[in-house]
N, C-alpha and C positions, 0 to 999 in steps of 0.2 A: 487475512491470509496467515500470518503468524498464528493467530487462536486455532482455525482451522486444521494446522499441520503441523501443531505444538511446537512449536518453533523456539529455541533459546532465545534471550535477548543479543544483541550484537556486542562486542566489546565497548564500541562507541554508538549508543542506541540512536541516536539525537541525529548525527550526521550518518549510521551505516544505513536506514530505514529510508532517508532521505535520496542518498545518493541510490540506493535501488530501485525507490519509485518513479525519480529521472529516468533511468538507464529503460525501466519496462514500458514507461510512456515514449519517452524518444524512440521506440522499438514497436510499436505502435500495440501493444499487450493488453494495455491498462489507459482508461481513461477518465479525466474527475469529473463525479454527478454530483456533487456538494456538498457538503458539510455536516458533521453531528457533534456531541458531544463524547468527552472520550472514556472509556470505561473500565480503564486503567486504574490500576488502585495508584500508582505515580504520578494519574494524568491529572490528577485534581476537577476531573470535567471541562478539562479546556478544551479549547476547538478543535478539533481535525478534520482531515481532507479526506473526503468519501471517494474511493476509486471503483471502476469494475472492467473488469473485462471486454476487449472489445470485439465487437462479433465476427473480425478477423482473425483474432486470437484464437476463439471459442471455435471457429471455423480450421482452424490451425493454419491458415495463410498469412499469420503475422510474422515478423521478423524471418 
């Protein structure tokens, strides 16, 4: 999403990235498909959490 829509990094990347994927999951937006490796030149290829849209969302009957 951030690559997508060039997005800045957050002040606190760690926790502001985190606390917004709660808030669009609890909202029923987004939901996790699984895992890949990260592609970040910061990320060292560590793991992250694969999200997508949910077809609520896409339908726009979410939140």
């Amino acid at each position: 999403m951030a690559k997508d829509h060039d997005l800045p990094e957050p002040p606190n990347p760690r926790a502001d990235w985190g606390n917004a994927t709660q808030r669009f999951a609890h909202e029923g937006l987004i939901e996790h498909c699984g895992f890949d490796r990260s592609s970040r030149p910061t990320g060292e290829k560590s793991a992250v959490a694969v999200w997508r849209g949910t077809r609520a969302a896409q339908a726009g009957r979410a939140a």
